[in-house]
C-alpha positions in Angstrom: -2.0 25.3 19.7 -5.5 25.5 19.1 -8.0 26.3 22.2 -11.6 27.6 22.1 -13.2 29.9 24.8 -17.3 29.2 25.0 -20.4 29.2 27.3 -20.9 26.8 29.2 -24.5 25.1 28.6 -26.8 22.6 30.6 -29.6 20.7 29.8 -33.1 22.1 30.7 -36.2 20.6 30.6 -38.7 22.6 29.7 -42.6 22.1 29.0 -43.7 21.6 25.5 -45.4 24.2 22.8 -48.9 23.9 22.1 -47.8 23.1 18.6 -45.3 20.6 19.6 -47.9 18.7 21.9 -50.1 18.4 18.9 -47.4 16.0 17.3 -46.5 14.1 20.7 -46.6 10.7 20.0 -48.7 8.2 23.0 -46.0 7.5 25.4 -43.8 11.2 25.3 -43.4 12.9 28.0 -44.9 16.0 28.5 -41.1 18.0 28.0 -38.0 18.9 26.0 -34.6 18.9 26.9 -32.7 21.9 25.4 -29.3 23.2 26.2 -29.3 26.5 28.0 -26.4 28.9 28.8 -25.2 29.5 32.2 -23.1 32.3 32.1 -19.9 30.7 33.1 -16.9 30.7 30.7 -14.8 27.1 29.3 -11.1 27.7 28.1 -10.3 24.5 26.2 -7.2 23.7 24.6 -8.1 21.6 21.0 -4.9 20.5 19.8 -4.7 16.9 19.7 -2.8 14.6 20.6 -2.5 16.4 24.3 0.3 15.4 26.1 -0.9 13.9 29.2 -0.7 15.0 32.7 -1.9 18.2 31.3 -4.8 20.0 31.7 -6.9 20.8 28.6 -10.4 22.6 29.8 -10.4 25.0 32.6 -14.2 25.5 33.8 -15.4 29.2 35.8 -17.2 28.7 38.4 -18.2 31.0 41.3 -15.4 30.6 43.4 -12.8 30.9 40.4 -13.6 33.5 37.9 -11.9 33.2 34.4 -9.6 35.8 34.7 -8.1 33.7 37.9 -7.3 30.6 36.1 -5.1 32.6 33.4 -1.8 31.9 34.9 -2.2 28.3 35.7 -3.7 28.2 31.5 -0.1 30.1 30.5 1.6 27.9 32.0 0.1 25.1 30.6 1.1 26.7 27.3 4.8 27.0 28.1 5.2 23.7 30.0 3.1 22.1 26.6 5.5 23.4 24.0 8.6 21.6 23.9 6.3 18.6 24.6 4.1 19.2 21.8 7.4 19.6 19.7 8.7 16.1 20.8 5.6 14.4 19.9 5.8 16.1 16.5 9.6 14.7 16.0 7.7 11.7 17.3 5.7 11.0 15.1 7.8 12.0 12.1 9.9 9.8 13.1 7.6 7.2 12.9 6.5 8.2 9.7 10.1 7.8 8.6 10.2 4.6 10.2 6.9 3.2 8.9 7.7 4.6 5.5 11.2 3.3 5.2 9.6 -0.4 6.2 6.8 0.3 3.7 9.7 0.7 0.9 11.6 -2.9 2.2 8.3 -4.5 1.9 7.6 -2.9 -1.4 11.7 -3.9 -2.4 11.1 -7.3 -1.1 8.1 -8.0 -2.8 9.7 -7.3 -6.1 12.9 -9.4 -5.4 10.6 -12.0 -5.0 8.7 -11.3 -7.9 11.4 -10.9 -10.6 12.8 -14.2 -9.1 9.9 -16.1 -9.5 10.2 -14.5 -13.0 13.4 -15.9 -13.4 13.1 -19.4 -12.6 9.8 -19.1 -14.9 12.4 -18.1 -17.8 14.5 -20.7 -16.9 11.8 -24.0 -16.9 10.9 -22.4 -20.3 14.8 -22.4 -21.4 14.1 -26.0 -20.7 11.2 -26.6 -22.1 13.2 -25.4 -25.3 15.7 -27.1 -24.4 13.9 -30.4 -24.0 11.8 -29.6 -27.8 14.7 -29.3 -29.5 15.4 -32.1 -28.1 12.4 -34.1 -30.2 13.1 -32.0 -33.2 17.0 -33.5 -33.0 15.4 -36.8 -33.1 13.3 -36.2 -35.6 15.6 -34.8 -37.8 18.0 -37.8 -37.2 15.0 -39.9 -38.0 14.7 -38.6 -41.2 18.1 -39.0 -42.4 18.0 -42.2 -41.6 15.1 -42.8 -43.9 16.3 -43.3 -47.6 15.1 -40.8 -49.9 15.3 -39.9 -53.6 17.8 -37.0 -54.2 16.7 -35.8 -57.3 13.0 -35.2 -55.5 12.5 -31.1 -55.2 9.8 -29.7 -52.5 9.6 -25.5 -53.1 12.4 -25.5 -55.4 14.6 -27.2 -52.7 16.2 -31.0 -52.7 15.5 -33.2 -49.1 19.5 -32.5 -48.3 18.8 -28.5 -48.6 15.8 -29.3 -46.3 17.9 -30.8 -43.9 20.5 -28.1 -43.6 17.7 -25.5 -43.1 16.4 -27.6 -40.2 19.6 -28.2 -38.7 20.1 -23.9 -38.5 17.1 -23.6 -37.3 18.0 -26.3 -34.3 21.3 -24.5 -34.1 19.6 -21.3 -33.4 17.1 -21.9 -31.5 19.0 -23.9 -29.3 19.4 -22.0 -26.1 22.5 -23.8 -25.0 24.1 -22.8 -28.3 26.4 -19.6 -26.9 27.1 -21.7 -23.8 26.1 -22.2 -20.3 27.1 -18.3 -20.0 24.5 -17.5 -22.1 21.6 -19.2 -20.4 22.0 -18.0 -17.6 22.3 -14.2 -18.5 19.4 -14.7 -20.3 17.7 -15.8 -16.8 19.5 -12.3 -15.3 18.1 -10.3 -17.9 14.8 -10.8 -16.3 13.1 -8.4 -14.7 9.9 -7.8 -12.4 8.2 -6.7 -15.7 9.2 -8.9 -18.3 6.1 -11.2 -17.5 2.9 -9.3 -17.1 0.2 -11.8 -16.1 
């Protein structure tokens, strides 16, 4: 516990120095209040938070010297202990408390986070999806279209051309290994795997 013992002071007025009326302004008045001491002793208890119902400051006066107010301050002391002590487990318990709900917001927060990632993996699994889709048809197209055989492009006939499109569908389809597959793709996600 901390507690201070001081002087008591008061405010005084007291007439100004010749120096100090030379830089009066119109409209001062013509004294100072200072604080002066008055001889009398304060015991005040500074620990914070106090529990109520207990006296913190214990004032001398003329009818009750310092020395006469030391029991009632001791007891204070031991009757302020164990309360003091419960306000401590108080307010670590609250610290607990406000830290464990800090760490479910935090926890929540990133559930959210890596399921909006997921479904963001997922719509671009179908956007893939739907691509591929185009390229399919396009490839089909082509087929369909009669061409010359013989005809090389980079040292590779149209039919060669056509295979190497079709592995590249085949691979990059994301339906390829399954249903299974696409969605352990969308589980593999994380809170960090998009960082934007």
């Amino acid at each position: 516990m901390e507690f201070q013992v001081r002087e008591k002071q008061k405010q005084e007025r007291r007439p100004l120095t010749d120096d100090e009326k030379r830089w009066r302004s119109p409209g001062d008045n013509g004294w100072k209040k200072e604080l002066a001491p008055t001889g009398w002793l304060v015991f005040e208890i500074k620990t914070w938070p106090w529990p109520a119902g207990l006296p913190h400051q214990w004032l001398e006066s003329e009818k009750q010297p310092m020395e006469g107010m030391l029991p009632d301050i001791l007891a204070t002391f031991v009757a302020a202990g164990p309360l003091l002590v419960q306000q401590r487990k108080d307010r670590e318990a609250a610290e607990r408390e406000r830290h464990l709900a800090e760490k479910r917001r935090y926890e929540e927060q990133q559930r959210r986070k890596r399921d909006a990632n997921r479904w963001r993996k997922f719509r671009e699994l179908a956007q893939d999806w739907r691509e591929l889709a185009t390229a399919r048809d396009f490839l089909m197209a082509l087929r369909s279209v009669a061409t010359d055989s013989s005809v090389e492009i980079d040292g590779r006939c149209v039919e060669e051309w056509i295979a190497w499109a079709e592995e590249w569908l085949q691979r990059a389809d994301p339906t390829a290994n399954g249903v299974d597959d696409v969605f352990k793709q969308v589980a593999d996600v994380s809170d960090w795997t998009y960082r934007d």
